[in-house]
BAKETOR-497323 format. One record per residue (C-alpha): x, y, z. Coordinates in steps of 0.25 Angstrom, whole numbers, plus 5000, padded with zeros to 4 digits. Example, Ala and Ser with C-alpha at 12.3 -4.5 7.8 and 13.67 -1.06 7.14 Angstrom:
// BAKETOR-497323
504949825031/505549965029/
END
This chain:
// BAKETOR-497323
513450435387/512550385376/511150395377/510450275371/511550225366/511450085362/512349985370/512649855363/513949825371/514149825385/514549955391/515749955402/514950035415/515750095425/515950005437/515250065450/516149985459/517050075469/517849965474/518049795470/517049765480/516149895478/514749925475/514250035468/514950095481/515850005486/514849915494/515649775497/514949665486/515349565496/514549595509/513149595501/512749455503/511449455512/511149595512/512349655517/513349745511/514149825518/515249945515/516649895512/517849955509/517750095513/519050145510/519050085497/517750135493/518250285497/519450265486/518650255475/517750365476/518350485471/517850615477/517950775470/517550915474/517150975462/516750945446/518250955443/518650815448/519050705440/518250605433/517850475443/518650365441/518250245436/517150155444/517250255455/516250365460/516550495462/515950615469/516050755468/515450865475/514650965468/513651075472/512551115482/512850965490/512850885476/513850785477/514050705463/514450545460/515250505449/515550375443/515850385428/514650445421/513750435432/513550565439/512750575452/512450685461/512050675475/511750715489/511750655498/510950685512/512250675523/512950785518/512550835506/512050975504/510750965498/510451015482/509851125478/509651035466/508950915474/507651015474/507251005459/506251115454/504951095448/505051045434/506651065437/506851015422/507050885426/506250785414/505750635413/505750585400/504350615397/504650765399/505850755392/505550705379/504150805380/504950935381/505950885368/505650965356/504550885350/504750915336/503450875331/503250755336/502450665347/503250665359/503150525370/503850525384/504950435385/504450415400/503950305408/502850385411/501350365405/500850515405/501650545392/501550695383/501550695369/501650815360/500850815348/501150865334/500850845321/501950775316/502050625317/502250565330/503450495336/503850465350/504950565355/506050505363/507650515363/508650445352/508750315360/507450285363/506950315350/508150235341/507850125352/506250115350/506650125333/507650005334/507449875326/506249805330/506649675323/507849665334/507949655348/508149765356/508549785371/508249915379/509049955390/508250065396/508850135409/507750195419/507050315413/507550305399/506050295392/506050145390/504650125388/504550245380/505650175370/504850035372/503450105368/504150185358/504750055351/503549985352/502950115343/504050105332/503849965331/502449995328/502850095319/503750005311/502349935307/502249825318/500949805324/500749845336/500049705342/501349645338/502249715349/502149655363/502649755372/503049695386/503149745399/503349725415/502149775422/500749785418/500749945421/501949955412/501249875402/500049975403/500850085401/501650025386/500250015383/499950155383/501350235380/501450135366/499850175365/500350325365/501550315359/500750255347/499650355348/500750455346/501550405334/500150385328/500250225329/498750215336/497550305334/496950375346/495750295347/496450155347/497050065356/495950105366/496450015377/497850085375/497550205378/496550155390/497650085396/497049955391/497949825394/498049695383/498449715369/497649825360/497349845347/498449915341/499549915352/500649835356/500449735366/500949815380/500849705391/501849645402/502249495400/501349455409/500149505402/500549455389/500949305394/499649295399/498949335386/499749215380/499249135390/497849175390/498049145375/498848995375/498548935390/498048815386/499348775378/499848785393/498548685397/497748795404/496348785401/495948905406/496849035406/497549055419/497349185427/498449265432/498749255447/499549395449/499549435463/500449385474/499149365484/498749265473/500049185472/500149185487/498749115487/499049015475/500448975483/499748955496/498748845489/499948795483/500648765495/499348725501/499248625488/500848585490/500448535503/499248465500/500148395487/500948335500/499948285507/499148235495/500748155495/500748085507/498948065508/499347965494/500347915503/499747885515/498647805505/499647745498/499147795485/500047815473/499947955466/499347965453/500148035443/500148175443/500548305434/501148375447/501848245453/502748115449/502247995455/503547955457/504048025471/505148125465/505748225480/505948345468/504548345464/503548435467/502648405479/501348495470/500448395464/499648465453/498248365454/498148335467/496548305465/496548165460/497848115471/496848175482/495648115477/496247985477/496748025492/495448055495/494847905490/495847855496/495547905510/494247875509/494447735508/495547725518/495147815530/493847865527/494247995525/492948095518/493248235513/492048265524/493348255535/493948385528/493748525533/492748605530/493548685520/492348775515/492048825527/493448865534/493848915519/494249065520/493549155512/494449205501/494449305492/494049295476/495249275466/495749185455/495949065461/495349075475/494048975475/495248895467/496048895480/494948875490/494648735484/496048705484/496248745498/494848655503/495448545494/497048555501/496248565515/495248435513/496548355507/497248385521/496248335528/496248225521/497648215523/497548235538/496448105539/497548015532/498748055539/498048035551/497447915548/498747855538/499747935538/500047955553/500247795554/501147805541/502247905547/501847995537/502548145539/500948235543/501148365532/500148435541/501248445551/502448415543/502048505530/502648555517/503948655524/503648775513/504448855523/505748765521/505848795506/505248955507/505948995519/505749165520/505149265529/503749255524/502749135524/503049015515/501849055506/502549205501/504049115501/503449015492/502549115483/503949215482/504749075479/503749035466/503749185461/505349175462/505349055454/504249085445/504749215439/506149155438/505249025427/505748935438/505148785436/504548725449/505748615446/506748695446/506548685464/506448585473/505448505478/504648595487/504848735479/504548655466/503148595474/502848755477/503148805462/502248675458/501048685468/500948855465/501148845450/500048735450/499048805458/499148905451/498648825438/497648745447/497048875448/497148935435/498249035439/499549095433/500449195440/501349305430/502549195429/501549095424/501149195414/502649205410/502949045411/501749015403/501949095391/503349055392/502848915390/501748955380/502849025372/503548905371/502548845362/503148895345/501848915343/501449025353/502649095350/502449095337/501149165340/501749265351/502849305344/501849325330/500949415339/501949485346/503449505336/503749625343/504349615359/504549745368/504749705383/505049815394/505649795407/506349685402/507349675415/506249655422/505749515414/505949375422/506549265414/505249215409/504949355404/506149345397/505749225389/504549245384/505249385380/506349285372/505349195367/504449295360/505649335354/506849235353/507049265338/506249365336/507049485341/506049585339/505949615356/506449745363/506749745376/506849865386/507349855399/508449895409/509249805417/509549905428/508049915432/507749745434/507249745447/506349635447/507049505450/506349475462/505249445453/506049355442/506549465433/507949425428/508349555420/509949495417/509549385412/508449435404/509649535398/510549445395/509549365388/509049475379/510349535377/510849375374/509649335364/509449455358/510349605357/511649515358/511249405349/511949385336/511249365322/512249375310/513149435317/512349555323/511649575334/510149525336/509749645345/510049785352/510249855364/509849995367/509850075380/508950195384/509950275394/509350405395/508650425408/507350525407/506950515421/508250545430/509250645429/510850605430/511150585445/509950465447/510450415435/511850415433/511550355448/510750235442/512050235433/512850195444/511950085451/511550035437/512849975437/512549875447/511249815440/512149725432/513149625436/514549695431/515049575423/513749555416/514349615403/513049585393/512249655404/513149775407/512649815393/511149855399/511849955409/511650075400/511950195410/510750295410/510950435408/509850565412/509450655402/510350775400/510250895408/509150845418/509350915431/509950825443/509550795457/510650755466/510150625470/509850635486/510650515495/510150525509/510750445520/509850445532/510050385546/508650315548/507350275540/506750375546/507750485541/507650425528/506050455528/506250585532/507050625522/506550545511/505050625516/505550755518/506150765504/504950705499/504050815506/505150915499/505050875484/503550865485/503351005492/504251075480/503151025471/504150965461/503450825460/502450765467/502150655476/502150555467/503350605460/504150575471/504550405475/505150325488/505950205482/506350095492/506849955490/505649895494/504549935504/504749835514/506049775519/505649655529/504849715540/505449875537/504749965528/506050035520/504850145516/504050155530/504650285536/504550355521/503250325522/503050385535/503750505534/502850535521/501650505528/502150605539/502450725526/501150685521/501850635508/500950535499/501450395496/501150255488/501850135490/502250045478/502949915480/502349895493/501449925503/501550055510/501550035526/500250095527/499849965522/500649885530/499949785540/500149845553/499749975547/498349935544/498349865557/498749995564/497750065555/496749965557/496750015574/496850155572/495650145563/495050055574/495350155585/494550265577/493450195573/492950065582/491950035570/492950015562/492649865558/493749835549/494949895558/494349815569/494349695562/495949715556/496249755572/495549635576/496249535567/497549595568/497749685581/496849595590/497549475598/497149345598/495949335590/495849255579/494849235568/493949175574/493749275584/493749385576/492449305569/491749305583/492149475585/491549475572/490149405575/490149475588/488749555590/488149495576/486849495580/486649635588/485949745577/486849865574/488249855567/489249825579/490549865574/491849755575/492449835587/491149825596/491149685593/492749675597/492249755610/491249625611/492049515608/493149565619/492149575630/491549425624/492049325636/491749195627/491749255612/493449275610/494449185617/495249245630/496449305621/495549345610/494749425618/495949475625/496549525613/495349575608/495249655622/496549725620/496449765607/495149845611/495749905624/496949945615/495850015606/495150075618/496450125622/496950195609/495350255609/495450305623/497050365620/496250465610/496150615615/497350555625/498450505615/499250555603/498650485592/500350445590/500450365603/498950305600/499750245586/500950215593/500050125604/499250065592/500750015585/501249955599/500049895603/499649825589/500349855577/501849835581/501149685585/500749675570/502049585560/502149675548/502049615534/503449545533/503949435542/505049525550/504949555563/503949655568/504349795565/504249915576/503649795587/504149885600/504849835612/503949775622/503449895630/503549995621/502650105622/501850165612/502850275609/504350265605/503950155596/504350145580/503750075569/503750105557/502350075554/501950175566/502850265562/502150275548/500650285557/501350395565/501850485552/500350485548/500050505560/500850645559/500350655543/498950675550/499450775559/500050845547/498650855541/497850935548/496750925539/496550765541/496550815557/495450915557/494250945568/494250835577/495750775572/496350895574/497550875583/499050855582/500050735583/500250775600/498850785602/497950675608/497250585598/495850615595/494850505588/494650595576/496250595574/496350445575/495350445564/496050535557/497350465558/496550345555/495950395540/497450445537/497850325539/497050245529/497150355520/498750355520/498750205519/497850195506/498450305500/499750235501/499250115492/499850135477/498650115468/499450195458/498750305459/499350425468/498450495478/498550635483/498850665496/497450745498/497350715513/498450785516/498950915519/500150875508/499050855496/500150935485/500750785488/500350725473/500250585473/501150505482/502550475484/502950325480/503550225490/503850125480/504950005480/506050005466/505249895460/503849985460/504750095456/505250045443/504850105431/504450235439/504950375440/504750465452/505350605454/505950585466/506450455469/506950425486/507550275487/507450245501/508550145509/509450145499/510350065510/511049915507/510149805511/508849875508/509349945493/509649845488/509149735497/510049615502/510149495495/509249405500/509749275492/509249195482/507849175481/507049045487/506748995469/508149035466/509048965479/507948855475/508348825461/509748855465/509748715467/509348665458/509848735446/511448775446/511148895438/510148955448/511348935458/512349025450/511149135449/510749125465/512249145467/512249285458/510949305464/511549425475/512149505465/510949505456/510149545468/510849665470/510949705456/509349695457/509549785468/510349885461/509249875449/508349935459/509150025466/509250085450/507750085449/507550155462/508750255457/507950295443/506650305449/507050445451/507050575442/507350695448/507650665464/508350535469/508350505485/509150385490/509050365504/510150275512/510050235528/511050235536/510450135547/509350015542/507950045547/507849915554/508849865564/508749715559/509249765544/510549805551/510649655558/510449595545/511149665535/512149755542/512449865552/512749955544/511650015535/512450055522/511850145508/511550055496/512649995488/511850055476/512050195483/513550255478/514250265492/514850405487/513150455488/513150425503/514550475509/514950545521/515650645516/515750735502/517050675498/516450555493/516950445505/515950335505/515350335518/515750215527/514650145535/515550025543/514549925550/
END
């Protein structure tokens, strides 16, 4: 095979299908709906895998895998091209290869263009990473990289260009290195706008093309300051590096008032924010109703409006956009008929809450005081009109959000997740019914009442702004000269302004890869944005040739052959096999010549808790070799939480218990779970009574039946005596208070500090294990986890305090045995072991470890050295991370945990609440929702390639052979079966190749 061979026709890939009805192994297409998919036609399956004994067997056949045995335990896969080697953990003999050396030979692309003859010349990495090496001479300088890179950053300027650019094959390096021969061809560097996906990518454009031109003598050493400081915005003397975001809103700060803003909006960016904005504009929805029927009941006749038709229209938005005026008259008209004052509504200054300083909160308090004085006013004319008139009472007949955003959350997250979904796709409020339309309306125009834009706004706006001929004029003079990375990721209306700025310009390169799109959930729609790029620009026709081309970069730096020739074969399901014009962009990757092979590792445990113990162990193993550190070394997992169940909570635990370092990305790590602050929130309690704020988080949280209210009077108790009385005395007070707490308070309040007592008094008595285990049953297994499931680990009534599993305990427990491991975080006083009676200085002890361990689990991007342990040679920390944190990184060693149906990939879930919405609407919508099952697993597969390429050297794939939780075998089968992505050949009883049967 070719390497950077340029594809301008598509190319006819090898089927991975075993059988008609097959998957990539022979899993039934039909049984997929819901979530479930099961294993059919057994016999079948086993005729078209042909097995050998030796390296003399005949070639595979055609769209069949085939499996060989070769030596030390090292079994190899075969379809076509695509080699694999493998072990797998059931019977496998295990390598002597797996256990790599030090500085085994293996090289990313940085160290692999480094160690090439230099001849004279600058040399730049081809990697992602930032910490390039450069060889300096005296000849001129030039950035080094491999044939197709560099006839790739040298073609035609004036044409456009697409980039197919597999994972690990230097993309940025040809992007950045483009961007320098453009300049070099006497463009000015201002005039190239260089666009990204994230605003960390963006950062690091900035200071490789900073570099690169330093090298090739493009920019003096003490220029373009803000460059080399990591400065963001434009700078003298560079191209503009930036993400679409950042850019639009540049536009916007620059032409807002041709979209009549007076003022330049501020950014609403983070999801608390838009949680708050559409809780006020529900609030405003309902008060738009009542402010309906209060006209009503006067007989008054609305005055025209921007936000509503006087004529009454069922369609039309319930969101009125001035609701002022319509009130005001309300409120005269009130007057005069019943009396009614604005001194009979409540005293909204003083019952408002405190709230925290942000962009729009003062904003939002006057909006709230204003929807609470309107329903009072409403209340006093129902009462007084509309009872007699028959009118329906909204107060007790409301708005049913819950009718339209059915889900497990509340009403508030369903309708913020439905206007996201809408928004990113450029749906218009009416495009939907009444009700969803009135949501879209209400949020979209609080948002402008409050001077706010969110990132889709940014996008609409100068969308809108590009439509005028004169601002494009302008855009398109400032900036001729288009690069956008990641282009599989952009959402539609991404994708316009990327045809707008150059619809009959054609100077735009565009770098990307299909196989790695992973982000529909947030509005990306990669095929389409193919098919339009491919349509408008490389297959367009202008006197009989082609408009643009199409290049590939299929040399993978980071991964040697087995992991990729493995991506290979589950690359093949990214695309939908009759999409011809697509096919084209699934340019198979091939590793560097030579680069030594790890089998990749298949391991088939019996329990989640198998799986951590492998999965640590052979963590603790490459670490204590000393060929990588800590944070060379990465757990990738679907997603960090599945419902109630955590799919990475026993890893955790068991490298908590090896003393092993972790960050979570993509999620919170358990430590920071709720019930793992409340259970930390006692022990810190138990060890120090003048603890104020434990006390008041147990108190709020642990103690029954006392409200706010008499956590206020517990507060005030004692005020006036001199000396600080500490919030547990005053607890102690309030409980022995016969008038100051109600009966059930009081009684509440009285348990809880007997239960603390007791745990106090069980010190130099109990283990300080059966002292957690108590803590778990008597509170914490009480406490509702984050999600909406059922309570997890809740024990059956009676259960003791041992022979009871959680897995949040569980996780308290393996720290608990990290501490013992320790033995210089258990001196003096702390000495003891895990059987020993618990003293007071062990609790407090356990109780520092804890805190420790749960901030040292926060990813603040910076990696922290295990100093309090026993295991300090740990560098940095281990990452837990989900596949969409994990894109556009690389670690050593890469484990990719549940690897089983249902949970990799997930079930299809349906269509989305915008999407089954518009369906109604609009036919077309109707024939994408009825795709929409086969696009979700072809996403899925995307991220199972992700996960795949992630690794250079050691690749670990875990499957289960029973769910973790009992209710996922009611749900989606009985039988716990390997992912479809995962070759069946890889996980078989026996060496002969048989695909392992797993009947319900």
């Amino acid at each position: 095979m070719r390497k950077g061979r340029v594809l301008f026709r598509p190319k006819v890939e090898p089927s991975v299908r075993q059988t008609a009805r097959g998957g990539v192994r022979g899993r039934g297409r039909g049984s997929r709906g819901g979530g479930n998919s099961k294993r059919k036609h057994d016999s079948q399956l086993d005729s078209n895998v042909e097995t050998s004994d030796g390296p003399g067997s005949s070639p595979a056949a055609e769209s069949k895998f085939k499996l060989s045995q070769g030596q030390n335990g090292v079994r190899q896969l075969t379809l076509n091209e695509y080699v694999v080697s493998f072990t797998n953990s059931k019977h496998d003999v295990k390598p002597k290869a797996e256990a790599a050396p030090a500085g085994n030979g293996f090289v990313s692309a940085r160290s692999l263009q480094v160690k090439k003859e230099t001849g004279g010349a600058i040399v730049i990495d081809s990697d992602e990473s930032s910490d390039e090496v450069a060889v300096v001479s005296e000849t001129k300088p030039v950035i080094r990289l491999d044939p197709a890179q560099e006839r790739i950053s040298k073609a035609d300027f004036n044409r456009p260009l697409l980039i197919v650019a597999g994972a690990g094959s230097g993309k940025t390096a040809t992007l950045c290195a483009r961007v320098i021969e453009l300049i070099k061809s006497g463009v000015t560097p201002e005039k190239i706008l260089v666009i990204t996906f994230t605003n960390k990518a963006a950062e690091e454009l900035k200071q490789r093309i900073f570099r690169y031109m330093q090298a090739s003598g493009l920019v003096k050493s003490d220029e373009s300051g803000n460059a080399a400081n990591g400065g963001r915005g434009p700078m003298r003397g560079m191209p503009y590096a930036s993400t679409f975001h950042s850019w639009c809103y540049g536009i916007i700060m620059r032409f807002h008032s041709k979209l009549g803003w007076r003022r330049c909006p501020l950014v609403a960016a983070t999801e608390a924010e838009h949680k708050k904005l559409m809780f006020v504009a529900r609030e405003q929805l309902e008060d738009c109703v009542r402010l309906v029927q209060c006209e009503q009941m006067l007989d008054i006749k609305p005055v025209q409006t921007a936000g509503m038709d006087v004529k009454p229209d069922p369609e039309q938005s319930l969101y009125i956009h001035e609701t002022e005026e319509r009130w005001g008259e309300v409120l005269r008209r009130a007057k005069e008929t019943t009396g009614f004052t604005l001194d009979q509504g409540p005293e909204n200054e003083k019952d408002a809450k405190p709230a925290k300083r942000g962009k729009f909160t003062e904003k939002a308090k006057a909006a709230s005081r204003h929807v609470s004085l309107m329903q009072a006013l409403y209340h006093h004319l129902y009462a007084a009109i509309g009872e007699g008139q028959r009118l329906a009472n909204l107060e007790t007949n409301p708005v049913h959000f819950a009718d339209a955003f059915p889900g497990r959350k509340d009403v508030t997250t369903e309708m913020l997740g439905f206007m996201y979904r809408a928004k990113s796709k450029g749906y218009a409020s009416t495009q939907f019914p009444q009700l969803e339309r009135s949501v879209l309306d209400a949020y979209n125009g609080v948002m402008r009442r409050f001077g706010l834009v969110d990132f889709d706004d940014l996008l609409d706006m100068t969308n809108q702004l590009l439509d005028d001929p004169g601002i494009l004029q302008e855009i398109r003079g400032r900036f001729p000269y288009l690069l956008v990375d990641e282009f599989q990721d952009f959402n539609q209306q991404q994708t316009q302004l990327v045809m707008k700025l150059q619809d009959g310009v054609g100077r735009v390169t565009a770098v990307g890869d299909l196989k790695q799109s992973i982000f529909e959930f947030r509005g990306a729609t990669c095929e389409q944005n193919y098919s339009i790029f491919l349509e408008r620009f490389v297959d367009a026709q202008v006197e009989g040739k082609a408009l643009g081309t199409m290049e590939s970069l299929t040399t993978n730096y980071r991964s040697h052959k087995s992991i990729v020739d493995l991506s290979n074969i589950l690359a093949l399901e990214t695309v939908d096999a009759k999409d011809a014009q697509l096919r084209r962009l699934l340019t198979p990757s091939a590793a560097v010549a030579g680069a030594p092979e790890v089998p990749v590792t298949v391991w088939e445990s019996k329990s989640v808790h198998d799986e951590a113990a492998v999965i640590s162990a052979r963590i603790k193993e490459v670490l204590d070799k000393g060929d990588c550190t800590a944070s060379d070394v990465a757990v990738i997992s679907r997603c960090l939480n599945f419902g109630a169940y955590r799919p990475t909570g026993a890893i955790e635990s068991a490298l908590l218990r090896k003393g092993i370092p972790f960050v979570v990305r993509g999620g919170r790590s358990a430590l920071k779970s709720r019930r793992m602050q409340l259970f930390m929130a006692a022990v810190r309690l138990i060890a120090n009574p003048d603890d104020d704020i434990a006390a008041d988080f147990c108190m709020s949280e642990l103690v029954k039946n006392i409200g706010a209210v008499g956590m206020r009077k517990v507060h005030e108790q004692g005020a006036g005596r001199l000396g600080r009385t500490s919030l547990f005395d005053k607890m102690v007070l309030a409980s022995t208070s016969p008038t100051l707490l109600p009966k059930n308070a009081r009684a509440g309040l009285s348990a809880f500090l007997g239960d603390v007592d007791k745990w106090r008094r069980q010190m130099g008595q109990q283990t300080l294990a059966y002292i957690i285990k108590d803590i778990f049953v008597q509170y914490i297994f009480g406490v509702e986890s984050e999600s909406d499931e059922d309570k997890v680990g809740k024990p059956p009534a009676g259960a003791g305090a041992d022979g009871v599993e959680d897995s949040v305990m569980d996780m308290c427990l393996a720290i608990l045995d990290s501490l013992y491991e320790t033995p210089e975080l258990l001196a003096g006083e702390a000495a003891g072991t895990r059987d020993s009676p618990c003293t007071l200085a062990q609790l407090q002890a356990y109780s520092s470890h804890l805190c420790l361990l749960s901030t040292a689990a926060e990813d603040t991007g910076r990696l922290k050295k295990a100093a309090t342990t026993q295991r300090a040679r740990y560098e940095g920390a281990v990452v837990i991370s989900t596949v969409h944190q994990a894109k556009g990184l690389e670690w050593k060693h890469v484990f990719v945990n549940h690897f089983i149906e249902n949970m990799f990939p997930m079930g299809f879930r349906g269509v989305s609440k915008a999407d089954k919405v518009r369906e109604q609407l609009d036919r077309r919508v109707a024939e994408q929702n009825a795709r929409a099952e086969a696009l979700h697993f072809r996403e899925e597969s995307r991220l199972g390639y992700v996960a795949i390429t992630r690794a250079k050297v050691g690749l670990y794939i875990s499957v289960l052979e029973e769910y973790p939780m009992a209710w996922m075998a009611r749900i989606f089968d009985s039988q716990c079966r390997a992912s479809r992505f995962l070759p069946d050949i890889m996980c078989s009883d026996s060496q002969t190749g048989a695909s392992k049967r797993r009947r319900a």
